[in-house]
C-alpha positions, 0 to 999 in steps of 0.5 A: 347366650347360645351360639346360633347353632342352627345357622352354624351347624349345617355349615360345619357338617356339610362337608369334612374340610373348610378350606381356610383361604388367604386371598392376596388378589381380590380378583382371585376370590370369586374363581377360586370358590366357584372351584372349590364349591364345584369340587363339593366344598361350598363352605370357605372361610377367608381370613382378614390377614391381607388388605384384599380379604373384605373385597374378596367377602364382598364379591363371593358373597354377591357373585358366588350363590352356590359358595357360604362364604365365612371370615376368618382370623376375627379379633375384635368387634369391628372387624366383626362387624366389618366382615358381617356387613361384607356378607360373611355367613359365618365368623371364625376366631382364633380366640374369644375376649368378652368384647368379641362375644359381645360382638356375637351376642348382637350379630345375627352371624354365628360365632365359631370361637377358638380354644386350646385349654379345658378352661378356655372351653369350660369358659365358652360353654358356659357362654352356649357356644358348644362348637369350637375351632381348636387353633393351632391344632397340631402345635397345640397337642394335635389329635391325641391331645384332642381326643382326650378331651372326648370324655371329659368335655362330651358335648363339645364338637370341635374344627381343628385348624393349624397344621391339618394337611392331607395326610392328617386330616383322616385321623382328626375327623375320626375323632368323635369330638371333630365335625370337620377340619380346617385346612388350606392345602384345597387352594395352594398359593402357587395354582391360585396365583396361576389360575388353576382352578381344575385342579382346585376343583379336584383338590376339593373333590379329592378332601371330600372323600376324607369323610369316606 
């Protein structure tokens, strides 16, 4: 099995943070990626954690053509497959179980699986996958921790998402291991709520310069 990197890759370096979004509201989805692509940060990952999240897919993905638009928190081979069938062009799980890989192995949607553990990852090399979310990066040992795996598992890329902010996001992506970071501070509650999608938009434009 390999892990379409040639779908996944571009994704992941394309830009160093991909805002990870919990839409509560439907409606907000297509604004709040039209903000964040027109800031420089079209890739978004939408996570299946509020009853709105498939809509939203939906919509981005028929509305929003600049946006590539993922699914987020995938556990199982139905949601999957649910969250393929919306238009997702990218799945992102914080873990890996047989039934999901089996779930990858059929799907022409690229599989971004989580791993904490040298085992966990040695486990989801040995399946081809050699891009990996490290989920929850900062209660999980954070960037010292992941740096550490640099040598010993060369060859392994990783998105650190969990607790990455604004004022941590620069030391991840220094790491010769990190593509790009995952994080939500690009699209607060409280200006989504409010419609603020300027200041969204600035909030992307301002994470696109981490890369710098």
């Amino acid at each position: 099995m390999t892990q379409k990197t040639d779908l996944l890759l571009p994704v992941l370096k394309g830009q160093p943070v991909i805002p990870v979004l919990l839409i509560q509201n439907a409606a907000d989805a297509v604004p709040l990626a039209r903000a964040l692509a027109k800031g420089g940060l079209p890739a978004i990952e939408i996570t299946l954690r509020t009853a709105a999240a498939l809509d939203a897919i939906r919509a981005v993905a028929n509305e929003v053509p600049e946006a590539i638009v993922g699914a987020g928190t995938i556990l199982n081979a139905r949601q999957y497959e649910e969250a393929a069938n919306a238009g997702s062009r990218f799945i992102v799980s914080p873990g890996a179980t047989p039934q999901l890989l089996d779930a990858a192995r059929s799907s022409k949607v690229p599989l971004l699986p989580g791993a904490i553990t040298p085992a966990e990852i040695m486990a989801l090399r040995e399946e081809g996958y050699t891009m990996l979310k490290f989920f929850p990066a900062e209660q999980a040992g954070g960037a010292a921790f992941l740096k550490s795996l640099s040598s010993p598992l060369a060859g392994t890329l990783f998105c650190p998402t969990g607790g990455v902010s604004v004022a941590n996001a620069k030391t991840y992506l220094s790491l010769p291991n990190v593509v790009c970071v995952g994080g939500s501070w690009v699209a607060p509650e409280n200006l989504v709520k409010e419609g603020k999608w300027d200041e969204i938009t600035q909030l992307a434009a301002e994470a696109v310069k981490l890369a710098a």
